[in-house]
Residue frames as a rotation matrix with the C-alpha (Angstrom) as fourth column:
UNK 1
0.579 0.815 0.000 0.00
0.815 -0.579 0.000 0.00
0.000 0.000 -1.000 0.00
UNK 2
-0.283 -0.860 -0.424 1.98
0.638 -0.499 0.587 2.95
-0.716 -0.104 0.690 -1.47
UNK 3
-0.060 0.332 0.941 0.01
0.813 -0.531 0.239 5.28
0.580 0.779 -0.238 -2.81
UNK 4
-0.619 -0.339 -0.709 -0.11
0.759 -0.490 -0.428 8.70
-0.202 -0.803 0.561 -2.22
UNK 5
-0.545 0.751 0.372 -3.02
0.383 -0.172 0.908 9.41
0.746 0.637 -0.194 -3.02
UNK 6
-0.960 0.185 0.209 -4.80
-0.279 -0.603 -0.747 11.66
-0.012 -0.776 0.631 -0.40
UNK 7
-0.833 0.550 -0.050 -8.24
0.497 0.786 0.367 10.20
0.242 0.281 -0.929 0.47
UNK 8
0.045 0.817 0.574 -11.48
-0.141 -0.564 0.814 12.07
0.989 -0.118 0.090 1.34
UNK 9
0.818 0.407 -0.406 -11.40
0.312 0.281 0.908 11.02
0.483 -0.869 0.103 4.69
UNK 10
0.008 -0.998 0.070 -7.63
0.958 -0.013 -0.288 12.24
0.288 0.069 0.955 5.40
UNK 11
-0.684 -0.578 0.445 -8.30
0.562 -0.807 -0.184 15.07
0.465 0.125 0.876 4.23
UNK 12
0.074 0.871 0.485 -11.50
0.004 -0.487 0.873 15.81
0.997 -0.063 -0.039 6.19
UNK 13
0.578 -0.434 -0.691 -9.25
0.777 0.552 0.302 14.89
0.250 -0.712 0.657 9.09
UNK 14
-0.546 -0.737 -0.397 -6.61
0.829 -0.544 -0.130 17.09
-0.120 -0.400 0.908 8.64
UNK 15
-0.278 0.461 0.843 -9.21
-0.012 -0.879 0.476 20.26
0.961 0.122 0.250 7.21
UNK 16
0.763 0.559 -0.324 -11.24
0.351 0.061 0.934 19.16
0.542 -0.827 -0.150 11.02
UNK 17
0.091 -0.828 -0.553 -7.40
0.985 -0.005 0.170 19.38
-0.144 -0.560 0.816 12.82
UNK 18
-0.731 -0.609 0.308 -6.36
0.604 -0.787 -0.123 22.82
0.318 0.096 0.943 11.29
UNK 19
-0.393 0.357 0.848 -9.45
-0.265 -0.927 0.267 24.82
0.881 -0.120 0.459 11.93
UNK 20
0.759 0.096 -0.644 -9.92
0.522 0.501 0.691 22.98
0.389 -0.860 0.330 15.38
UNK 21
-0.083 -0.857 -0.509 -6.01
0.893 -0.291 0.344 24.57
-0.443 -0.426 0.789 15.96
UNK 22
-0.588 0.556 0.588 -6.98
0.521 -0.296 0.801 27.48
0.619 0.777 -0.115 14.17
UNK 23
0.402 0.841 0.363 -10.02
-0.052 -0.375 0.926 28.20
0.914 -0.391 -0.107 16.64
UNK 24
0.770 -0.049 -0.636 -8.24
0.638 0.046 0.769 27.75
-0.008 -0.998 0.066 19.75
UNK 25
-0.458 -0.877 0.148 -5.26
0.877 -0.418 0.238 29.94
-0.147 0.238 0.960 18.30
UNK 26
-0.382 0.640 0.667 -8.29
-0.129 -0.751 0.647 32.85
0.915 0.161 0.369 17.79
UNK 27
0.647 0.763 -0.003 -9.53
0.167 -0.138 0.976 32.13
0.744 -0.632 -0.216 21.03
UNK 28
0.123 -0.671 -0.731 -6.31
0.991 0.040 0.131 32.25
-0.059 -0.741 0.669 22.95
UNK 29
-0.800 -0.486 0.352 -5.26
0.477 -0.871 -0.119 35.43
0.365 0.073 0.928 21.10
UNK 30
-0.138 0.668 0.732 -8.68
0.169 -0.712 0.682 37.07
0.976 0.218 -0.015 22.26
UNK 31
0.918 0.223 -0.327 -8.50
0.368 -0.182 0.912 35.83
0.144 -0.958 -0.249 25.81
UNK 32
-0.260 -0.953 0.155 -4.79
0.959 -0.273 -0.073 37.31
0.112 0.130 0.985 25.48
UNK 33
-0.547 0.081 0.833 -6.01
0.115 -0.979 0.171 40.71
0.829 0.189 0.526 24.64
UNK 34
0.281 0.700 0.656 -8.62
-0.480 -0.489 0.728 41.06
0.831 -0.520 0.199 27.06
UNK 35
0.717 0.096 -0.691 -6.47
0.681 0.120 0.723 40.42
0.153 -0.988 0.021 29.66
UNK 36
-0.586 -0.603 0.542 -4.12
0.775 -0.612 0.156 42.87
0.238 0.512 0.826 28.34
UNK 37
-0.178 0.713 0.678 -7.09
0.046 -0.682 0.730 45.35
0.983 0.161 0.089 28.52
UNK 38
0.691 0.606 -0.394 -7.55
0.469 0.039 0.883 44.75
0.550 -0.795 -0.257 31.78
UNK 39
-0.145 -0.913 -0.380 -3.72
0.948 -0.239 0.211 45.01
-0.284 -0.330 0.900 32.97
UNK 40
-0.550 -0.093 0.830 -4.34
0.683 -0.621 0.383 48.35
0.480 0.778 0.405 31.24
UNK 41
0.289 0.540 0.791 -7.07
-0.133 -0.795 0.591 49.77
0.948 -0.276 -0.158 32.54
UNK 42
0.872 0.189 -0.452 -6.75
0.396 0.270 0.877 48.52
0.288 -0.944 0.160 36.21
UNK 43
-0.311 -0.944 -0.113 -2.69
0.936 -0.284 -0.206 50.17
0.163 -0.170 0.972 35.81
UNK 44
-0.320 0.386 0.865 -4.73
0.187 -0.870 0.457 53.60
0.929 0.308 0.206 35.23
């Protein structure tokens, strides 16, 4: 079995992986900022 032939199912795997890593990389950077924002205002 040597083909390299990407299969539907592969690749709905890896598309499910990246925007799975993706969304938590957008959700870190937002809870990032808005604790930033806080450190910020609460320094005021």
């Amino acid at each position: 079995m040597s083909n390299y032939i990407v299969s539907p199912e592969t690749f709905i795997l890896y598309s499910l992986a990246g925007f799975t890593v993706a969304t938590l990389m957008i959700v870190a950077a937002g809870f990032f900022a808005v604790r930033l924002g806080k450190n910020k205002q609460s320094k005021k």
